[in-house]
C-alpha positions in Angstrom: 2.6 -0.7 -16.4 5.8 -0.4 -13.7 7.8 -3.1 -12.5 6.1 -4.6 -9.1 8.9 -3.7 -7.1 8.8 -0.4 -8.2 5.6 0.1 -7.9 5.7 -0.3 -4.3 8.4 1.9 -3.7 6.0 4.8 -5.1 3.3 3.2 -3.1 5.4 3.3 -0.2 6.7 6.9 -1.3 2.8 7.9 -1.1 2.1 7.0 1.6 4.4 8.9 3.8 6.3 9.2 7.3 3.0 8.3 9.0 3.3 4.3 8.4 5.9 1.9 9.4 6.8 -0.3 5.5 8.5 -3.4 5.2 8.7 -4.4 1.0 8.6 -8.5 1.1 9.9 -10.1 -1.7 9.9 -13.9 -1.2 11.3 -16.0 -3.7 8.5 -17.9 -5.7 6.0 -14.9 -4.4 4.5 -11.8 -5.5 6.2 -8.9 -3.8 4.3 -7.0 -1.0 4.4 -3.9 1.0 3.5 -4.6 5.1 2.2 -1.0 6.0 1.2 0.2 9.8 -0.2 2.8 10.5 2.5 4.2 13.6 -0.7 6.1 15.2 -3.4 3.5 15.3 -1.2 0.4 15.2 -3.8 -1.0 12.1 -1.9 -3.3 9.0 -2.3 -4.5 6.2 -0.2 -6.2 3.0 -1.0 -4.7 -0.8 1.1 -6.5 -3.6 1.3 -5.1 -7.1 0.5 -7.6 -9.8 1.1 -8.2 -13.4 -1.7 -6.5 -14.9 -0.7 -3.2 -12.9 -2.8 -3.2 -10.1 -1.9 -2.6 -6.1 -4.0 -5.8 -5.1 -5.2 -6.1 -1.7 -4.6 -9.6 0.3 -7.8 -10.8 -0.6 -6.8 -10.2 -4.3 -9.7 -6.7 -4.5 -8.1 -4.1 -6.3 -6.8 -0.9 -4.7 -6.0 1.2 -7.9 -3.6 1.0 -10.9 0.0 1.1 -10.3 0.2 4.2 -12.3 -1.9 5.9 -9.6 -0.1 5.3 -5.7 -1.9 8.4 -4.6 -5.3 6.9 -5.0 -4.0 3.3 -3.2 -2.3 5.7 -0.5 -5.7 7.5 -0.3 -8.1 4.0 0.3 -4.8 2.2 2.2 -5.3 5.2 5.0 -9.2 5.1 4.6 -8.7 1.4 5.4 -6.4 1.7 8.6 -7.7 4.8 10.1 -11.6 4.9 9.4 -12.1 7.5 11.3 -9.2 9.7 11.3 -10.0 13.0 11.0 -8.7 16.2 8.8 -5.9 17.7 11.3 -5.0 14.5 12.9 -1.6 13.4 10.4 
């Protein structure tokens, strides 16, 4: 399992130049990445938990922290549904 924090940094890593991310860490709360997508203006928040999971903010699972591809992969299914191959 990887460190939260860390896990997001891959997360964030993953997910590329394509998305504006802001890692929150509040004190007294879970640590969270803010993604938007810079073409379609969509967001969202994932956290990473203690079980080692990238947790959506209704507290679904994404993927396992040792797997930021996947969460990239279903993060960008999420905020651009209909983005096609070619597009960025």
């Amino acid at each position: 399992m990887t460190a939260a924090p860390a896990a997001l940094e891959r997360l964030a890593a993953a997910l590329g130049p394509g998305f504006s991310i802001t890692l929150v860490h509040r004190v007294g709360g879970r640590p969270r990445l803010t993604v938007v997508d810079r073409h379609t203006r969509a967001a969202t928040e994932v956290c990473a938990d203690e079980q080692g999971r990238y947790l959506w903010p209704w507290a679904e699972p994404v993927a396992v922290t040792d797997d930021p591809l996947t969460a990239a992969r279903r993060i960008i299914g999420v905020l651009r549904p209909t983005w096609g191959p070619g597009q960025g």
